[in-house]
C-alpha positions as CSV (number, residue, x, y, z in Angstrom):
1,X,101.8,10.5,35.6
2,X,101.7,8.2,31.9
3,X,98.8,6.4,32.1
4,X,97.1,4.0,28.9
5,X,93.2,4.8,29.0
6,X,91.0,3.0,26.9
7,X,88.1,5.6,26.7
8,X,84.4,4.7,24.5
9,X,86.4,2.1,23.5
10,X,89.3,3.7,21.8
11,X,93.0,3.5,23.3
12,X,94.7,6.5,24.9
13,X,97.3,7.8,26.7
14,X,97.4,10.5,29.4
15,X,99.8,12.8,31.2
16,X,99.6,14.6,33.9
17,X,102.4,16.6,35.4
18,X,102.2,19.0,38.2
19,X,105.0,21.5,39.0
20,X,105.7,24.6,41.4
21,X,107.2,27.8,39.3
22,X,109.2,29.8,42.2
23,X,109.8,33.0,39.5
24,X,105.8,34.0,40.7
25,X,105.3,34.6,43.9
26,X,101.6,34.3,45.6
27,X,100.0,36.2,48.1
28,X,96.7,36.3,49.7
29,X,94.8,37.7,52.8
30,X,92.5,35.4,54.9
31,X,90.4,35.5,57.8
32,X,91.1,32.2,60.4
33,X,88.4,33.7,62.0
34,X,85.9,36.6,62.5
35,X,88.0,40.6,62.6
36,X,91.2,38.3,62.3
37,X,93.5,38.8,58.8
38,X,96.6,37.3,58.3
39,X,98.3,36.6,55.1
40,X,99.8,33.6,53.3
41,X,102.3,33.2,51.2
42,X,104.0,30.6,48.6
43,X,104.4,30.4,44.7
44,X,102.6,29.6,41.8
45,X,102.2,26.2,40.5
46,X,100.3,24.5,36.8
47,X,99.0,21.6,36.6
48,X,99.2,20.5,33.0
49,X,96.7,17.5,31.5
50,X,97.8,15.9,28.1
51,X,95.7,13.4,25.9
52,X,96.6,11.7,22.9
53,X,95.0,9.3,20.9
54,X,96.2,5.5,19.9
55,X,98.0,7.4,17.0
56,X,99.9,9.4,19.3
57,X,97.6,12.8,17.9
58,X,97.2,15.0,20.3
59,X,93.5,15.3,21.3
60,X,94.1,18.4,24.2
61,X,96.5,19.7,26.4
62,X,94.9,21.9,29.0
63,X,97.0,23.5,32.0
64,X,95.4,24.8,34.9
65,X,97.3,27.5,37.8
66,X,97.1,26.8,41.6
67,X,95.0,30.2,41.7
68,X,92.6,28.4,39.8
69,X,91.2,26.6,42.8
70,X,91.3,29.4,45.2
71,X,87.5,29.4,45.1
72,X,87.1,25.9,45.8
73,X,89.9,24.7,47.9
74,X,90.5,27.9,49.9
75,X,92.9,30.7,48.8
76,X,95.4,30.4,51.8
77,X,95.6,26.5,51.7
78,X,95.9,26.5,47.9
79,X,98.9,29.4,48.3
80,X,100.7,27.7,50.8
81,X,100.6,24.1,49.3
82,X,103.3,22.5,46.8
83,X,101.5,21.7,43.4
84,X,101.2,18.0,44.3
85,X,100.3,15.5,40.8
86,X,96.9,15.2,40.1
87,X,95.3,11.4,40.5
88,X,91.9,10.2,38.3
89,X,89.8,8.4,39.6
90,X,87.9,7.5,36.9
91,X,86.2,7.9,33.2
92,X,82.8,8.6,32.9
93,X,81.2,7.8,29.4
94,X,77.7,9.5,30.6
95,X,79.4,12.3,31.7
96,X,82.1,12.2,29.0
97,X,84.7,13.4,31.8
98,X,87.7,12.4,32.8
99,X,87.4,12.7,36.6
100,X,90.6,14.0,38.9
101,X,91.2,14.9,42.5
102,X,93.5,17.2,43.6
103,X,95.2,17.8,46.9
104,X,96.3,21.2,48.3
105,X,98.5,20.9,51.8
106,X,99.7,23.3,54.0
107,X,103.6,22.1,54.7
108,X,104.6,20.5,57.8
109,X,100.5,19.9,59.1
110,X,97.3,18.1,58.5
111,X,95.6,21.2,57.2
112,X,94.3,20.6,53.6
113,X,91.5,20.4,50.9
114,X,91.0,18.4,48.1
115,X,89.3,19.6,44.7
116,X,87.3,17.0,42.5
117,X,88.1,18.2,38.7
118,X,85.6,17.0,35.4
119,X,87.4,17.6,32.2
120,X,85.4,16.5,28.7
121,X,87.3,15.0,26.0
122,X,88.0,18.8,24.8
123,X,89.8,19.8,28.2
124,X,87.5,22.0,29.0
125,X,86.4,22.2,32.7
126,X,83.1,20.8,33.6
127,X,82.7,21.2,37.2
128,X,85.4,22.0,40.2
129,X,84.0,20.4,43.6
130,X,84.8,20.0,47.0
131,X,86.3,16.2,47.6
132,X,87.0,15.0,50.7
133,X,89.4,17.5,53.2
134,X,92.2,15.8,55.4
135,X,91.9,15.9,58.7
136,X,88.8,17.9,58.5
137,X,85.2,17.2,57.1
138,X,82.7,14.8,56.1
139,X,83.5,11.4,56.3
140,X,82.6,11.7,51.6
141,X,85.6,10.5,49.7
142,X,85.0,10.9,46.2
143,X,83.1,7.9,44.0
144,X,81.9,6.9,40.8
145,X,79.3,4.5,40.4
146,X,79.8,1.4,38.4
147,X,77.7,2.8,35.6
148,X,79.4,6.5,35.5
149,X,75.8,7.9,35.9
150,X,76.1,9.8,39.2
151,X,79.3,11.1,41.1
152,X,79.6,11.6,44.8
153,X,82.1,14.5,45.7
154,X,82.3,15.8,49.3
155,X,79.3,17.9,49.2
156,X,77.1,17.2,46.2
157,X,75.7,14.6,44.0
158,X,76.6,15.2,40.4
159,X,74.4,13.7,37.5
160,X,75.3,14.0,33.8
161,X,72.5,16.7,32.3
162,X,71.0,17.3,36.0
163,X,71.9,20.3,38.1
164,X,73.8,19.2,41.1
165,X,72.3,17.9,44.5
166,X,73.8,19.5,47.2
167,X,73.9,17.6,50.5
168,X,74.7,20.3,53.0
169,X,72.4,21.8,54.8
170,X,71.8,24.8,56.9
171,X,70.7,23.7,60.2
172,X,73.2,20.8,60.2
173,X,76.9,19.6,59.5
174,X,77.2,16.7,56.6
175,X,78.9,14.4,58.5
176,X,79.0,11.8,56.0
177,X,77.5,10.1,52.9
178,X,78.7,7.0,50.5
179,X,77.1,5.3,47.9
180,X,75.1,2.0,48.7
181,X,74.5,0.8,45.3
182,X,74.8,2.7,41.7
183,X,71.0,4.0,42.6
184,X,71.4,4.7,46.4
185,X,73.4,6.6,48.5
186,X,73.6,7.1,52.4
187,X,73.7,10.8,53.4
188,X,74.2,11.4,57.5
189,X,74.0,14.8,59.1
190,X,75.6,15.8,62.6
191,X,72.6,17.9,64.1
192,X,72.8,21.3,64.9
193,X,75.3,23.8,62.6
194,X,79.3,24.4,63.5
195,X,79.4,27.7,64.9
196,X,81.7,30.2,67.1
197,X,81.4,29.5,70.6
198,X,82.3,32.1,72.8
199,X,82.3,32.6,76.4
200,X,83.8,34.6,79.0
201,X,87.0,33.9,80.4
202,X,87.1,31.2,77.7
203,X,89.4,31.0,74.7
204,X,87.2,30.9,71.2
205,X,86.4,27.5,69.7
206,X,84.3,25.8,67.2
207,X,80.8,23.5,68.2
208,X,77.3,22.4,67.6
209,X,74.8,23.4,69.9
210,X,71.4,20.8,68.6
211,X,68.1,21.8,69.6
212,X,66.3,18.6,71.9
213,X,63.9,18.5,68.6
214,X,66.7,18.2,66.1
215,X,68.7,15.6,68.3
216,X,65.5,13.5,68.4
217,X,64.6,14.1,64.4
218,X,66.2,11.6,61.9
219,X,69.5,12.3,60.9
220,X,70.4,10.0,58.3
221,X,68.8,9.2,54.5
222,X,68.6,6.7,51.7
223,X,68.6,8.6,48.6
224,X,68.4,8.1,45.2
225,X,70.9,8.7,42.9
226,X,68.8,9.2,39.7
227,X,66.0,11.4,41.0
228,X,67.4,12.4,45.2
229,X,64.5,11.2,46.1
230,X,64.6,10.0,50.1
231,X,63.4,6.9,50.1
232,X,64.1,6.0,53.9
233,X,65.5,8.4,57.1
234,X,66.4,7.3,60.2
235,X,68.2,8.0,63.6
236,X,72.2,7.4,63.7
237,X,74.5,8.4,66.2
238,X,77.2,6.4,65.8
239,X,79.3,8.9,64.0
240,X,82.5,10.2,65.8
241,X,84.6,13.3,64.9
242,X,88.2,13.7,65.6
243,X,90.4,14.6,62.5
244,X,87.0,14.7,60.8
245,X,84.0,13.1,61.0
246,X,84.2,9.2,60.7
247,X,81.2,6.6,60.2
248,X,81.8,3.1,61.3
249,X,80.8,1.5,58.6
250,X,81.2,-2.0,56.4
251,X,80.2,-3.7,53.4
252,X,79.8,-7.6,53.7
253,X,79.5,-9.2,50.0
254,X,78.3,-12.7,51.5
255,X,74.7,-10.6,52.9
256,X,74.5,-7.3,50.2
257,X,74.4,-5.6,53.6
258,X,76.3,-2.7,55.1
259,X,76.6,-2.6,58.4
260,X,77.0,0.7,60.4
261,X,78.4,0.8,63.9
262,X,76.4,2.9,66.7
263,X,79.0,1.9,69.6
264,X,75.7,2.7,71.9
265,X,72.9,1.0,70.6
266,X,74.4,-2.0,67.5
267,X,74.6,-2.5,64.1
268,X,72.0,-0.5,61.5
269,X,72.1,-2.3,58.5
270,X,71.1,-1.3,55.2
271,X,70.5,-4.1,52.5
272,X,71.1,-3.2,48.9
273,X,68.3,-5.3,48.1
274,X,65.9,-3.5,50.5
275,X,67.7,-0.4,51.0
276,X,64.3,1.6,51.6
277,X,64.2,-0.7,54.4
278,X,66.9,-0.3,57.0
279,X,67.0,-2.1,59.9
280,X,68.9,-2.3,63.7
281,X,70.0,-4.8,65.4
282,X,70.6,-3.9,69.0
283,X,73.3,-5.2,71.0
284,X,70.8,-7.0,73.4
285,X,69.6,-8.7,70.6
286,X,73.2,-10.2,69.6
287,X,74.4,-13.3,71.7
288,X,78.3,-12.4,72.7
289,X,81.1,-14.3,70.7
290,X,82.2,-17.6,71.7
291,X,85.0,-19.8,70.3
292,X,84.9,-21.9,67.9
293,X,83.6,-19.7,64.9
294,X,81.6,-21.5,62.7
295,X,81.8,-22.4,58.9
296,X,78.8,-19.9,58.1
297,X,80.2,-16.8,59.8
298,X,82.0,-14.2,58.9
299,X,84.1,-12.0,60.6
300,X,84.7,-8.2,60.7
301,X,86.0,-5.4,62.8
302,X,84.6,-1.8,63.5
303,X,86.1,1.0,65.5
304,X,84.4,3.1,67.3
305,X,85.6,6.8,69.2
306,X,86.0,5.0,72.4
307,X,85.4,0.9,71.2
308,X,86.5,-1.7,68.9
309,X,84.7,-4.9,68.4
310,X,84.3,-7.9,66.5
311,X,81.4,-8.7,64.3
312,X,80.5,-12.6,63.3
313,X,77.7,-12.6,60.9
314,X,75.6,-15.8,59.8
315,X,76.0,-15.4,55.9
316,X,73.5,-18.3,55.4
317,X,70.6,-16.8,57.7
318,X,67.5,-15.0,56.1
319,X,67.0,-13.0,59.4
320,X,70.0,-11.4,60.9
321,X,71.8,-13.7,63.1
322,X,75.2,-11.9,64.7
323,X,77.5,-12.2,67.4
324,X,79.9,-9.9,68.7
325,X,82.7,-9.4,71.0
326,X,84.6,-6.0,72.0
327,X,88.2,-5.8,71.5
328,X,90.9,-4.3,73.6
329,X,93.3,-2.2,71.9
């Protein structure tokens, strides 16, 4: 990857090139699950990042190893994987980080994890995170806000001069979280911790087993991004996990609104200019779409586990006015 950066207002150039060196040979022990070790083998690979200035100088060339990211992308994944090219996502001024994420694979499946990577202007490493794992995970891909003062990873919050805010918690998978605005984000939990099931006559599997009192507790916060503070919580089940967790979610431009599926109950929406002030909007409360649209609405889709439908919002109304229909796939 040769890409021209124009960083603090300077111009730049950057390479990254990944590559797999089959003369060293990896090997590591893991546990896929409790008094279960296997082993998992594949070769070394570097990862090698390059700056130069508008003069061509070279400001740092830093190269980072595949068993560098053992810790935080999981030592068999990281073995098995090819050393796939590194993508940036972004330059942060505050931070003063170039921001990557890297994906680790295991060939031939949808088993993976992703690594968010801060590098100053020196090369030096900042901060190694979790980003968002395919086919597994929170529903967090990796984000910047406009003003390079906070980044969202796939399990933390990270502020320039702050220590990080973690979102997980221990009663409770992180089944989600996005930024609303560059000062609010949306964090949603799925109650009650993943955990080995086991039961007799029954083969071993993952689940959640909620308590009544955390299934009835709020689940999901407006946060903000300066300080964490929550500044509203409420109840929101319409997150669905398959490969993953998934929130049915959109961001309509014409209201500042985003609009969050709940395939039982409506829309919650969350307005960026009231965002301590969530509201839902109930199915009941919707009058069902008929033809002809008109000039004032627009249109949108969500997709549920089980449901699709169709979403025609009133961009001119000061109280929500929506009509809906559900869609056969």
């Amino acid at each position: 990857m040769d890409t021209a950066l124009v960083l603090n207002g300077q111009p730049y150039r950057l390479h990254v090139r990944a590559e797999t060196d089959s003369t060293e040979r990896l090997k590591t022990t893991y546990q896929p699950y409790a008094g279960h070790f296997e082993q998992a083998r594949g070769y070394q690979g570097r990862f090698t990042f390059t700056l130069h200035d508008g003069s061509g100088r070279q400001v740092f060339r830093r190269q980072l190893r595949k068993t560098d990211f053992f810790k935080s992308a999981g030592g068999d994944i990281v073995t098995e994987s090819e050393a796939l090219l590194p993508e940036l996502l972004a330059y942060s001024a505050p931070f003063g980080a170039l921001v990557f994420t890297l994906d680790f694979m295991v060939p031939d499946s949808d088993v993976g994890s992703q690594v968010v990577l801060l590098l100053d202007l020196t090369g030096r490493v900042l901060r190694l995170s979790d980003g968002r794992g395919p086919g597994s995970g929170p529903d967090c891909d990796p984000a910047l806000t406009t003003d390079g003062r906070a980044l969202l990873t796939g399990s933390e919050l990270l502020r320039p001069h702050q220590p990080p805010l973690r979102l997980t918690k221990p009663d409770a998978d992180l089944a989600g979280a996005f930024l609303l605005s560059d000062t609010t984000l949306l964090v949603v939990y799925a109650p009650g911790k993943s955990h080995l099931i086991q039961s007799p006559g029954a083969p071993e599997t993952y689940g959640r087993t909620p308590t009544q009192q955390q299934l009835r507790a709020p689940n999901a916060y407006v946060r903000h991004t300066h300080n964490g503070r929550v500044l509203s919580r409420f109840r929101y089940g319409g997150f669905y996990e398959e490969l993953g967790y998934t929130i049915p979610r959109h961001y309509l431009h014409g209201t500042a609104t985003h609009y969050l599926l709940d395939e039982q109950r409506g829309l919650r929406l969350v307005p960026l200019a009231k965002a301590n002030l969530p509201t839902e909007v109930r199915f009941a409360a919707m009058r069902p779409y008929t033809p002809p649209r008109k000039p004032a609405e627009v249109r949108f889709e969500l997709q549920s586990s089980g449901s699709g439908f169709a979403f025609y919002v009133d961009t001119t109304s000061q109280v929500p006015r929506i009509r809906y229909q559900r869609l056969e796939y």
